[in-house]
Steps between C-alpha positions, in 0.01 A plus 500: 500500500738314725847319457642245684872393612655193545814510726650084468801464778610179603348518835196696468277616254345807514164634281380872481162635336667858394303792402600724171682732659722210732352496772451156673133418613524129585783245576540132578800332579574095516825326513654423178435107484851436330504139569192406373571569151454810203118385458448570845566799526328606182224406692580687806532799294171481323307396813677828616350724247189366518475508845561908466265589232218292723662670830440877305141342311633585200524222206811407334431682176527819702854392538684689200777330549770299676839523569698241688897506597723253546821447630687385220578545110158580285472476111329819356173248444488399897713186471709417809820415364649409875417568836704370728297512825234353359634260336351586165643495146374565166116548649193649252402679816332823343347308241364294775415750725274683205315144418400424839414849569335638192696795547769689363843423658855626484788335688872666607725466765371549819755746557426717219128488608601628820700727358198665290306514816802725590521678215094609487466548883747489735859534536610543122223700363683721302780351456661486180790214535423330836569129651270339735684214737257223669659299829298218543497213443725557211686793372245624210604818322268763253681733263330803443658662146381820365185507675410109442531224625813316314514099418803485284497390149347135550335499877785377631707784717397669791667187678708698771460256743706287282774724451842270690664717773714204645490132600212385767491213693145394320433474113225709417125353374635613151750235513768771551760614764564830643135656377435853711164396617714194683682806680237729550147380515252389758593116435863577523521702798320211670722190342851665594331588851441178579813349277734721775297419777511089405926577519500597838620266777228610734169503331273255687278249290161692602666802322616280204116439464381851490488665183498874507358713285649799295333756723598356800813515413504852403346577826726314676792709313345778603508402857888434491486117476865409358429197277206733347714814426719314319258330299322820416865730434524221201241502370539900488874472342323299202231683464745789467694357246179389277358867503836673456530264199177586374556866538839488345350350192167714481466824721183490612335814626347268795546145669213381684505254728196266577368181639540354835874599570427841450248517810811554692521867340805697656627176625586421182571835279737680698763139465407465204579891379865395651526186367393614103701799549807296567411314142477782273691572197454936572532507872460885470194450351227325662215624313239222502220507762399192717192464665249284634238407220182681635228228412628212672310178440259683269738587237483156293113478526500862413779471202321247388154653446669807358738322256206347355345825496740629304526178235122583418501880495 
């Protein structure tokens, strides 16, 4: 028997054929087609699935099950109450996920999917109380609690990246000001690169024009390049205050640290060590662990298969 996980983002979508025990056999990957609309990419996503069970020549009936993250708030029957980088609220999507499909589906964050992933294989297997942190696009966060994966009482925590930590200069796709992910993630490391940059007397239009991405930045911080440093050292001092506030208020055993930000590895732990330290309420005590999540972009498509592994076992 196979499962299958659906990891939504709001720039790429990524599909996994998993085996029982989690490991991944297949993958495809698109870009999530945000603009065009929610019934778009409900059709990406079965077109996905599809395309793997052909891709393996299995039929979809050997596909126990399905389970499909998403960043934002989830119902406990797969609505999508909001999410923000999609541009989605108050969407059936499980419900119509399982019509189109014909198969059983279950829907979370896509945070707490990753974190599962985590939890069965990789860097918080176990774990008893754990937190899994996502930089990408966003700021996604999965609470593991008592060897679980933890939703709050009506689908609607886990929202870290929401958490306010000060006053930006941008609102954030929630509507609100001073979110953490517009500190610390992918997107935001880009906008207040090029926000500083734009300030500067010197910049030359061709330089206005180019738009840099996160990693280049991070490599470029690496390399010593000023404007880059500093954008990087602040996104580090927020990041440091959102974990220190998260282990303040739960004590996890273990922080993990994954999506595309964390590719930078010792670049960005040893700051950050500093820079939570600095936050904590018991400075003599810095107990929690934080590492780099272990499967990478697998975790969601992984999580996803074996949260609806465990829904039907």
């Amino acid at each position: 028997m196979f499962w299958s996980g659906v990891d939504l983002g709001g720039t790429n979508i990524k599909v996994g054929l998993v085996s029982e025990e989690g490991t991944l056999l297949r993958s495809v990957t698109e870009k999530t087609k945000v603009q065009d609309g929610y019934e778009m990419i409900l059709e990406q996503i079965i077109g996905m699935v599809r395309s793997l069970a052909a891709s393996h020549r299995i039929s979809m009936t050997s596909i126990a099950g399905i389970g499909a993250g998403v960043p934002g708030t989830t119902s406990p029957e797969g609505v999508v109450y909001f999410a923000n980088n999609l541009h989605w609220q108050e969407r059936p999507f499980q419900q119509d996920l399982e019509q189109m499909l014909n198969r059983p589906v279950f829907v979370e964050n896509d945070a707490s999917m990753a974190a599962m992933g985590e939890l069965c294989c990789g860097s918080l297997k176990g774990v008893t109380n754990g937190i899994l942190i996502t930089l990408g696009t966003g700021l996604g966060t999965g609470l593991v609690i008592h060897g679980d994966v933890f939703s709050g009482s009506h689908g609607l925590g886990r929202q870290a990246g929401h958490i306010k930590v000060g006053n930006n200069f941008y609102d954030c796709t929630c509507g609100g000001n001073g979110c953490l992910e517009t500190f610390t993630s992918a997107t935001a490391l880009v906008r207040y690169y090029i926000h500083r940059r734009d300030q500067m007397n010197h910049v030359n239009s061709e330089e206005i024009l180019y738009q840099p991405t996160a990693r280049e930045i991070m490599e470029a911080a690496a390399a010593g390049n000023s404007l880059a440093v500093e954008a990087f050292t602040r996104l580090v001092h927020y990041l440091g205050i959102g974990i220190a506030n998260l282990i303040n208020t739960l004590d996890p055993e273990v922080i993990a640290l994954g999506g595309g930000l964390s590719k930078a590895g010792n670049q960005l732990l040893e700051p950050l060590q500093q820079s939570i330290l600095k936050q904590l309420y018991d400075k003599k005590r810095f107990y929690t662990h934080i590492v780099l999540a272990t499967l990478e972009n697998e975790a969601g498509m992984v999580g996803g298969a074996m949260f609806a592994r465990r829904k039907l076992n």
